[in-house]
C-alpha positions in Angstrom: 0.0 0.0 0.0 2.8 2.3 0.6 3.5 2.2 -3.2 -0.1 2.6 -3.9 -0.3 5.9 -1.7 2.8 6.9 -3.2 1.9 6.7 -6.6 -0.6 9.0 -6.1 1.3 11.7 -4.7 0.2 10.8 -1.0 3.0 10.8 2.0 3.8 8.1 3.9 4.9 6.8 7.5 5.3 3.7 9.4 6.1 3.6 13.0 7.2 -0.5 14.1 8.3 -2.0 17.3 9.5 -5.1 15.8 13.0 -6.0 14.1 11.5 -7.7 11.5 9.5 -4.7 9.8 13.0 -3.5 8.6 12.1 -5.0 5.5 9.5 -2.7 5.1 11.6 0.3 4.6 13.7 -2.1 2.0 10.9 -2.9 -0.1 8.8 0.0 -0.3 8.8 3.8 -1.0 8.3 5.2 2.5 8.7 8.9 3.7 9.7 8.4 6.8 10.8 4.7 8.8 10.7 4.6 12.6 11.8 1.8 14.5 11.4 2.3 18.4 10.8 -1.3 20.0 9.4 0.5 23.2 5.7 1.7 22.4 6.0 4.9 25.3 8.6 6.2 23.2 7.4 4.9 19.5 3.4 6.4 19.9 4.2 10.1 20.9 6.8 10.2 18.0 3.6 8.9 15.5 1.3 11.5 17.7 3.2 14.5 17.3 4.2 13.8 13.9 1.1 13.0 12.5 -0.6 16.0 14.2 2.1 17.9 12.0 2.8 16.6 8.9 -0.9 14.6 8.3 0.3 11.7 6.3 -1.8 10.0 3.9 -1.1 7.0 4.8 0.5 5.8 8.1 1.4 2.5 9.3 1.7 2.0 13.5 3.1 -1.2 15.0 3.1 -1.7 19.0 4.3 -5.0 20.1 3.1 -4.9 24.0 0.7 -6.8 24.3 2.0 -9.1 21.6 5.6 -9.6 23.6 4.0 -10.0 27.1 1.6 -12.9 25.9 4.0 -14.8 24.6 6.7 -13.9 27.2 4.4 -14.7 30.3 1.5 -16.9 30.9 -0.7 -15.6 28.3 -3.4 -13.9 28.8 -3.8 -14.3 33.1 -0.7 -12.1 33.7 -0.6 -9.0 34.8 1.6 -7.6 32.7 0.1 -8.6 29.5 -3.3 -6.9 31.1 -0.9 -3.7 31.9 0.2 -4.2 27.9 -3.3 -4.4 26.9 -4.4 -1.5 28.7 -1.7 0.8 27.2 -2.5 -0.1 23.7 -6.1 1.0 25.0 -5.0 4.2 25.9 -2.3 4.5 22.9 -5.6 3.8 20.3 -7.6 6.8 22.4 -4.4 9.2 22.1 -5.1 8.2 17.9 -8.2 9.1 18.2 -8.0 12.6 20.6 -5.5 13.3 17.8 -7.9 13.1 15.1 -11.0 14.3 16.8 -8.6 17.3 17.4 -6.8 17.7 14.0 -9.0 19.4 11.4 -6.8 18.0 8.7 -7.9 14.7 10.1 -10.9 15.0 11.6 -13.7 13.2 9.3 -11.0 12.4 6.4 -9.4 9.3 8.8 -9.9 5.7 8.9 -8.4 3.6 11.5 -7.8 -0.3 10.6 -7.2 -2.2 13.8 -5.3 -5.8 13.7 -4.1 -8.3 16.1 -2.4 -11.1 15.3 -4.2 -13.8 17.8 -5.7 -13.1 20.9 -6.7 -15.5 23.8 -9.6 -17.6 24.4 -9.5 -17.8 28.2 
């Protein structure tokens, strides 16, 4: 998608917290690459830059909750709860942002993935 957005004149960003999205930034035509594995560091970088610069498109990767599921007992640990929760609050910074931003108020759409989840 990066080349898609591209292609049409649009800027692009992508924010990662994982080592193996470097590929990313070798494969496609993105405006601006940052890797910050901790996710208090990596989502006010994507706030304040997207409340600047607007990008078309804009690619943000926390790996909490993902790293503190696999790293504990799953889903009946504390800290993966604690990772869970600051993704929460992470996705309501994205959307103060926007609600706040007239270049991205009612012009945004947010997709939201997970790669697997818990079932207990």
């Amino acid at each position: 998608i990066f080349d898609l957005v591209k292609a049409r004149d649009g800027s692009t960003a992508f924010y990662g917290s994982k080592d193996k999205f470097a590929i990313f930034n070798r494969s496609w035509n993105i405006d601006v690459f940052e890797y910050q594995k901790r996710g208090k560091v990596l989502v006010p970088m994507f706030l304040e830059d997207m409340n600047s610069r607007a990008y078309t498109f804009a690619f943000l990767h926390v790996r909490n909750p993902d790293r503190a599921g696999h790293g504990d007992v799953g889903a009946d640990s504390d800290s993966y709860r604690s990772a869970v929760a600051d993704a929460d609050r992470y996705l309501g910074q994205i959307f103060d942002l926007i609600e706040n931003n007239s270049k991205l108020r009612g012009r945004t759409a947010i997709v939201m993935t997970a790669d697997h989840g818990f079932a207990d």
